[in-house]
C-alpha positions in Angstrom: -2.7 -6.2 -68.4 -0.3 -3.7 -67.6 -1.8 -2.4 -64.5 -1.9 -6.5 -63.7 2.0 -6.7 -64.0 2.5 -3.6 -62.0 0.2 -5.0 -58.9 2.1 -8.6 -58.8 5.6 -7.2 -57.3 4.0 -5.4 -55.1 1.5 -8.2 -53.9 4.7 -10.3 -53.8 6.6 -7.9 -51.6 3.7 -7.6 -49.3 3.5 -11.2 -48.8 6.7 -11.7 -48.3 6.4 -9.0 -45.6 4.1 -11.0 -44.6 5.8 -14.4 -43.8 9.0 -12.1 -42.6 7.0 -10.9 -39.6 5.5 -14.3 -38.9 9.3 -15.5 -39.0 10.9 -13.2 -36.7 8.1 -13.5 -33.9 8.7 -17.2 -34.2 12.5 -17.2 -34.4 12.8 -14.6 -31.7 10.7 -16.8 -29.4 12.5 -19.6 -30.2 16.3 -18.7 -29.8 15.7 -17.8 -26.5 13.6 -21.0 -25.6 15.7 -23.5 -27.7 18.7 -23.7 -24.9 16.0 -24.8 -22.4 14.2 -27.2 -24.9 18.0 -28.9 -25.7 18.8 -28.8 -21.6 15.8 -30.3 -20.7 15.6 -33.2 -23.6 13.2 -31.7 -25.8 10.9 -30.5 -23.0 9.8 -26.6 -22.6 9.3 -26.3 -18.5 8.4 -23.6 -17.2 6.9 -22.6 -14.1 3.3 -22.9 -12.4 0.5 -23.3 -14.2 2.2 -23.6 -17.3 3.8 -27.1 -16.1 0.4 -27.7 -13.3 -2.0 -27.3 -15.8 -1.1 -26.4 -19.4 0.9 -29.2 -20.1 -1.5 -32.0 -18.9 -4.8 -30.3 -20.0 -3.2 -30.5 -24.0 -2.1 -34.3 -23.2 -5.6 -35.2 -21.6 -7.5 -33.2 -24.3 -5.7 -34.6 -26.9 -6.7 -38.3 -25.2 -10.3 -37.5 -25.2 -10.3 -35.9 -29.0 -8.7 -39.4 -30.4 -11.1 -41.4 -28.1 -14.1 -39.4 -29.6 -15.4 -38.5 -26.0 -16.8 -35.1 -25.9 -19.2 -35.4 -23.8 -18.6 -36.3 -20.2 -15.3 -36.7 -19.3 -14.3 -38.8 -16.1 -10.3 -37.5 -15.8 -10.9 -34.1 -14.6 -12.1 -33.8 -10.9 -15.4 -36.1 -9.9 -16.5 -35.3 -13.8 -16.9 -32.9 -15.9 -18.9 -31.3 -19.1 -15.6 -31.6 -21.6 -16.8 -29.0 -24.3 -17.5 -26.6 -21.4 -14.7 -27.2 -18.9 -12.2 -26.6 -21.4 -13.5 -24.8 -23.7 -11.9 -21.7 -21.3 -8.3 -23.6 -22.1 -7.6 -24.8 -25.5 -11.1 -26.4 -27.5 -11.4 -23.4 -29.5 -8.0 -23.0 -30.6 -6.8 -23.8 -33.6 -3.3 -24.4 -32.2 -4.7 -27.1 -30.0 -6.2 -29.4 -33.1 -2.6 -29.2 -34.9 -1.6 -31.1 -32.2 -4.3 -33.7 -32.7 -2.9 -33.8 -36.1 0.1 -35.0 -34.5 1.7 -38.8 -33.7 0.3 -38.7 -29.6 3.8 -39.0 -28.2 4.6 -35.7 -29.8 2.1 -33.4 -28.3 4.2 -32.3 -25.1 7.1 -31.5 -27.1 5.3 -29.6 -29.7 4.0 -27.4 -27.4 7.1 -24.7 -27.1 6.6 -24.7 -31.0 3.0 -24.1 -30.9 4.2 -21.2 -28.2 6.6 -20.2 -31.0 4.1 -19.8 -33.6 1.5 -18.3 -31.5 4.1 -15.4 -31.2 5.0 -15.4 -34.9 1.3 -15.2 -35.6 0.8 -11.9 -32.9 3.5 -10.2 -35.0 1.6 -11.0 -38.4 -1.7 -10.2 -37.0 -0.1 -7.3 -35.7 1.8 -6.2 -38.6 -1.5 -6.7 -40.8 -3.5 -4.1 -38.3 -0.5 -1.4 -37.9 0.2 -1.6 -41.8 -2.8 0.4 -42.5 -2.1 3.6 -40.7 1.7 3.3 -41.4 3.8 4.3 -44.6 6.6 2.5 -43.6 6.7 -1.3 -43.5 9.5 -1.4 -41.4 7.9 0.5 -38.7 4.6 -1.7 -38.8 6.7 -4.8 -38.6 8.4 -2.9 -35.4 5.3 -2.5 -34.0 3.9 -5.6 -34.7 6.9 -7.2 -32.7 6.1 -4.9 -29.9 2.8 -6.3 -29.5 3.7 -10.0 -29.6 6.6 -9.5 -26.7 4.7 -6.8 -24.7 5.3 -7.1 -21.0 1.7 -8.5 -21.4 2.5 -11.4 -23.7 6.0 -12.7 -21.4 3.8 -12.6 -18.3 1.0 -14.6 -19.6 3.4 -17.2 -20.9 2.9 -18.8 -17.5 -0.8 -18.7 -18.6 -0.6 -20.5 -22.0 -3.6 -20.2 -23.5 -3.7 -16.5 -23.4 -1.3 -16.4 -26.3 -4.3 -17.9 -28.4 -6.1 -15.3 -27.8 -3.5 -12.5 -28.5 -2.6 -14.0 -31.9 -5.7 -13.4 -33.2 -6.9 -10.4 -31.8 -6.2 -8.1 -34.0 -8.3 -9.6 -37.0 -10.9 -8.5 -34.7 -10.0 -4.5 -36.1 -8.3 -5.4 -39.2 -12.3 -6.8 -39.7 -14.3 -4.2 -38.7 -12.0 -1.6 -40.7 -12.6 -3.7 -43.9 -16.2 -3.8 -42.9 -16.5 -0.2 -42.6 -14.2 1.1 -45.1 -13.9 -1.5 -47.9 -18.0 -2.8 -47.4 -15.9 -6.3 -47.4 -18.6 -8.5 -45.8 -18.5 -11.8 -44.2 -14.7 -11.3 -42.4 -16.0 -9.6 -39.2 -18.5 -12.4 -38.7 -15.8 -15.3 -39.3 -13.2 -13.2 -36.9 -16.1 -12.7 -34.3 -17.2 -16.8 -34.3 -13.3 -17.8 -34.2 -12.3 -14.5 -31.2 -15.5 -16.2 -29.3 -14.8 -19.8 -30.0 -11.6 -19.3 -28.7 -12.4 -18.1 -25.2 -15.1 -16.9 -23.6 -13.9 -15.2 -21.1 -11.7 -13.1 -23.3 -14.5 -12.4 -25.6 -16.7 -10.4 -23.2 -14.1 -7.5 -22.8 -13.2 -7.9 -26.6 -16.9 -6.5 -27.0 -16.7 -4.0 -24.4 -13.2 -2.6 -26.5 -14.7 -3.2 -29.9 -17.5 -0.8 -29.2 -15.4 1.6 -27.8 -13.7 1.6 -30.5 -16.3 1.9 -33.4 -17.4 4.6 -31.4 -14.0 6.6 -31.4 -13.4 5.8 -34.5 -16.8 7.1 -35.8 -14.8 10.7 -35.2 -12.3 9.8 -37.9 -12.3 11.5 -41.5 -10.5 7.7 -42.4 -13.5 5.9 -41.1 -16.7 5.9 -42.8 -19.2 4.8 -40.6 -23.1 5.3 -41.0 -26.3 4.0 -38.9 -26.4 1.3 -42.0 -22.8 -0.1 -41.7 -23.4 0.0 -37.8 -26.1 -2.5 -38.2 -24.0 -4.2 -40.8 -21.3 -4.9 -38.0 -23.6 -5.7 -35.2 -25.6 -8.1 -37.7 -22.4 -9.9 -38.4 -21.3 -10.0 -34.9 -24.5 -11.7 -33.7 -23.9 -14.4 -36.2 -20.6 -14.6 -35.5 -21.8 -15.8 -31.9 -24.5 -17.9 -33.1 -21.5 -20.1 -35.2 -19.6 -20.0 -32.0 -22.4 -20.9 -29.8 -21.2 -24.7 -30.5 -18.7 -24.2 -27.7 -20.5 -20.6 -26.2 -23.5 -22.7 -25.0 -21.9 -26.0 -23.4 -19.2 -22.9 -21.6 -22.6 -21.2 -20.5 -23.6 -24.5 -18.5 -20.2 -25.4 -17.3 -19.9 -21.8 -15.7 -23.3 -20.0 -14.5 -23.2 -22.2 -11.3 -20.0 -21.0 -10.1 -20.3 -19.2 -7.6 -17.7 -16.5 -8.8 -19.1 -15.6 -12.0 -22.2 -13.9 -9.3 -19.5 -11.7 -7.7 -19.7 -8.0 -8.1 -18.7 -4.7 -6.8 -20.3 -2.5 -4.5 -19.7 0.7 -2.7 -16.5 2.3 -2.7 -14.9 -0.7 -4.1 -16.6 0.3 -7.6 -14.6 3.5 -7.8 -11.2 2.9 -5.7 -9.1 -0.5 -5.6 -8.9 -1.2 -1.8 -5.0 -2.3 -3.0 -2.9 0.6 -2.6 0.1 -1.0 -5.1 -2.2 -1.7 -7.9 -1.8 1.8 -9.9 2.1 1.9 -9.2 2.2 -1.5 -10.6 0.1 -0.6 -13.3 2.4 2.0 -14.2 5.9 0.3 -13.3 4.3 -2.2 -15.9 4.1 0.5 -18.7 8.0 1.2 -17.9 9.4 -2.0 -16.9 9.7 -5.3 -17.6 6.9 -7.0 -16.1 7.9 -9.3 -12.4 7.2 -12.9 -12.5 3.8 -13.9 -11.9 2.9 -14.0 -8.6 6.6 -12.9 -7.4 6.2 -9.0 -7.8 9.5 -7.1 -6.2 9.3 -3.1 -5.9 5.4 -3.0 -5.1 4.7 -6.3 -3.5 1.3 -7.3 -2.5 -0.9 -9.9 -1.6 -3.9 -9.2 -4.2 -3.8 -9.0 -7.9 -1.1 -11.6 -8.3 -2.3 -13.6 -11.2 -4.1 -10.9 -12.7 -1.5 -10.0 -15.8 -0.8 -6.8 -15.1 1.7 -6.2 -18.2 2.1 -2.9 -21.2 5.4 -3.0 -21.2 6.9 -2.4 -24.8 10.3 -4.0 -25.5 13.2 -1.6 -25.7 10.8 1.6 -26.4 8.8 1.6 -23.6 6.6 4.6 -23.2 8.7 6.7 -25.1 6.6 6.7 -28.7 3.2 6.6 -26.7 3.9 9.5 -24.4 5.8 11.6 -27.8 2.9 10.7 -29.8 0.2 12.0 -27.4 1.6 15.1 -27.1 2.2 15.7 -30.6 -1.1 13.9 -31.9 -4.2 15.8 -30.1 -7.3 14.9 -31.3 -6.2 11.6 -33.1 -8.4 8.9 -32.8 -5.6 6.5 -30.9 -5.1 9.3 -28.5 -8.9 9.2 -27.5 -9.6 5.5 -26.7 -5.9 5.5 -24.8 -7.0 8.0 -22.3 -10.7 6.2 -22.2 -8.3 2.7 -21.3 -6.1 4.6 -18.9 -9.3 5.6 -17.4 -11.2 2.0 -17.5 -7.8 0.8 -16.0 -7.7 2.8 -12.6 -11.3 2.6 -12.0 -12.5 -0.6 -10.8 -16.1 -0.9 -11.8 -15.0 0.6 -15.5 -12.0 -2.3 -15.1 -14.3 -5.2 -14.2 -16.5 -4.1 -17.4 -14.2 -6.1 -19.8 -15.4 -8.8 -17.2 -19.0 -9.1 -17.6 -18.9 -6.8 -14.1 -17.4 -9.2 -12.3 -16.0 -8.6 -8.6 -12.8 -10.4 -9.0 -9.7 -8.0 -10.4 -7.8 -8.8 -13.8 -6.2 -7.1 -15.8 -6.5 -9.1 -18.6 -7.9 -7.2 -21.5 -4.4 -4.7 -21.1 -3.3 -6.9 -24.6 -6.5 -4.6 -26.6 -4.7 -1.3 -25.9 -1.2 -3.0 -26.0 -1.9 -3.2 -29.4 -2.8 0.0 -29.9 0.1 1.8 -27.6 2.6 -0.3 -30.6 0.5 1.3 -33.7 1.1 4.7 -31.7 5.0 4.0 -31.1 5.1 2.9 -34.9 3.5 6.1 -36.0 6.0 7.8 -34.0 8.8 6.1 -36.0 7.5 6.3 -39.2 6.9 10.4 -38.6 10.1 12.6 -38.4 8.2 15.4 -37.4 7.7 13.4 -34.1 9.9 14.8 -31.1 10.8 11.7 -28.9 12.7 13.8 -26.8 9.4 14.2 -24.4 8.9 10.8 -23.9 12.5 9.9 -23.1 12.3 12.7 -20.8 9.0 11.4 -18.6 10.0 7.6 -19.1 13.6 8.9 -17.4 11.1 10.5 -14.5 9.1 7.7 -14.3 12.4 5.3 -13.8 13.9 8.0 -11.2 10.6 7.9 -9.1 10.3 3.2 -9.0 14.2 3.7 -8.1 13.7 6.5 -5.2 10.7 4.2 -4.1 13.2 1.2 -3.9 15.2 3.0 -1.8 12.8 3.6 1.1 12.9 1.7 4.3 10.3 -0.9 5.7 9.6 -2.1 9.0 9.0 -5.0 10.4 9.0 -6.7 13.9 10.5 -2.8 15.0 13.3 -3.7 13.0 14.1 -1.2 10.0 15.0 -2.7 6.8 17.1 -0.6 4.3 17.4 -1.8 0.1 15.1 -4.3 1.4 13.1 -6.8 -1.8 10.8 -9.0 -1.9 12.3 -12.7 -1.5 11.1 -15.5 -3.0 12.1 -19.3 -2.6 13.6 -21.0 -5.8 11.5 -24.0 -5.4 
């Protein structure tokens, strides 16, 4: 009874831990949206494909739901498969059936809430994953807001449906961890079937990272893996797929005649991105606050526009990362880092996360994202830690994009000096 008594507080306190991180990655989000929301009557507009797309795909999926028509739906194009043509968008998420839950009128303005939530749950998640290789609370709740308003995570608000995705990513690890360490069977399977049901297209590099990192993390002392809990995992991760194949298979039809999903690499273009800009924006991502979609300034291009290039950790940056790599050799977060940095600059390695397709994206960065905050958390929960190394190189790395800024271009013979990209308002 005693030992009963002792473990309550504590359960308390970690709950309430808990619902605190949920809280302040939903109140963050919403302080800064609520202004807009008020200014524009209770709608959230934003910009793109977020008002295009987003915004009419929840109100006409939310028409088909209460109508009962899943199968063929005539409001989108000529026709379409509705399980499979939206699966890719919203089907699978659970934030999508609250709003069927909903009075109909109320779906477009719940939307900036659901966005709200979708953050509060990223910081949870977040929190729940960091927690365990942590001592202090406070820095796991850090880093768990680091992940949920990554440079990754404010580009892709343009792209809603990425945030579903985000939110619950990191029950993908938290899973596998308890799988491995705590024998705790039955989670990695549910987290596999929701991580899958959710979005297809997300899932195929969520497998590519997860066995990267099993494998990394077979080199830990903290994680006791064996050939039988490998076959535990991968038996649980095939049923996990065979609950989601409710959505999987109708997505499978919908997609393997397009012609894109057929595109691959070849030749040079598997091992050097014919885009000169794309590593300098990969980096000036890591450093800076990520452009607007499809409006990048310093290293602007023609390619790559929509392809979320985003790592940027709010008011940190690098700093943590780069103090903890130097400090940390041979730790396990180290190890699949550099293997991301690697898969990152490398197209054919990059388009792995993609099934090998030809097309570039950079839309798996959110995996190591959350990793990059565990390794800046570490670094504030450890004393020992020098930052001083990483403020240094992030001060080098900010010296270089402003030197670049200050070159001249040409154009028409005419030289151009402090010369940016220009964009129209409309």
């Amino acid at each position: 009874m005693k030992s009963v008594t002792l473990r309550r507080p504590a359960l308390r306190e970690e709950l309430r831990r808990y619902l605190l991180a949920f809280l302040l990655g939903f109140g963050s989000l919403l302080v800064v949206i609520l202004p807009i929301i008020i200014a524009d009557g209770g709608y959230y507009i934003y910009y793109g494909d977020y008002n295009s797309q987003q915004i009419p795909f929840y109100n006409l999926a939310n028409d088909a739901v209460r109508s009962g028509s899943f199968g063929w739906n005539w409001y989108t194009d000529l026709g379409v498969n509705f399980i499979g043509s939206y699966a890719f968008y919203l089907l699978g998420s659970p934030f999508f059936w609250l709003t069927t839950i909903l009075p109909r009128s109320w779906v477009t303005f719940a939307m900036p809430v659901l966005l709200c939530m979708k953050h509060g749950i990223a910081s949870l998640t977040a929190y729940a994953y960091i927690r365990r290789f942590v001592r202090s609370p406070h820095a796991a709740m850090i880093g768990g807001l680091l992940y949920a308003f990554s440079g990754f995570q404010l580009f892709n608000i343009f792209f809603n449906h990425f945030q579903d995705v985000t939110a619950f990513f990191p029950l993908l690890l938290i899973a596998m961890e308890e799988l491995v360490n705590q024998n705790r069977r039955g989670v990695f399977a549910l987290s596999v079937a929701l991580l899958a049901a959710i979005n297809y297209f997300f899932f195929t590099g969520q497998v590519v990272f997860l066995v990267l990192y099993f494998i990394v993390r077979c080199f830990s002392k903290d994680f006791h893996a064996s050939l039988k809990k490998f076959f535990l995992v991968l038996l649980e991760a095939v049923i996990g797929v065979m609950i989601a194949c409710v959505i999987l298979l109708p997505s499978a039809l919908a997609i393997l005649a397009n012609n894109r999903v057929s595109e691959h690499l070849f030749g040079m273009d598997m091992v050097a991105y014919s885009d000169r800009t794309r590593i300098w924006r990969i980096l000036l991502s890591l450093f800076l606050i990520p452009d607007v979609p499809a409006r990048p300034n310093l290293f602007s291009s023609d390619f790559g526009k929509w392809a979320s290039i985003g790592g940027y950790l709010p008011m940190f940056s690098m700093a943590g990362v780069l103090a903890f790599l130097k400090q940390r050799d041979g730790h396990w977060a180290k190890r699949i880092t550099v293997i991301c940095a690697v898969c990152a600059c490398v197209p054919i390695l990059n388009s792995a996360f993609y099934a090998l397709n030809g097309s570039y994206y950079a839309r798996w960065f959110y995996m190591p994202i959350l990793i990059l905050a565990l390794m800046t958390a570490y670094s504030l929960d450890n004393r020992q830690i020098d930052w001083k190394y990483g403020f240094r190189i992030c001060f080098i790395f900010f010296a270089a994009f402003a030197a670049i800024s200050l070159l001249p271009t040409k154009e028409d013979d005419e030289i151009h000096w402090f010369s940016f990209a220009e964009y129209p308002f409309h």
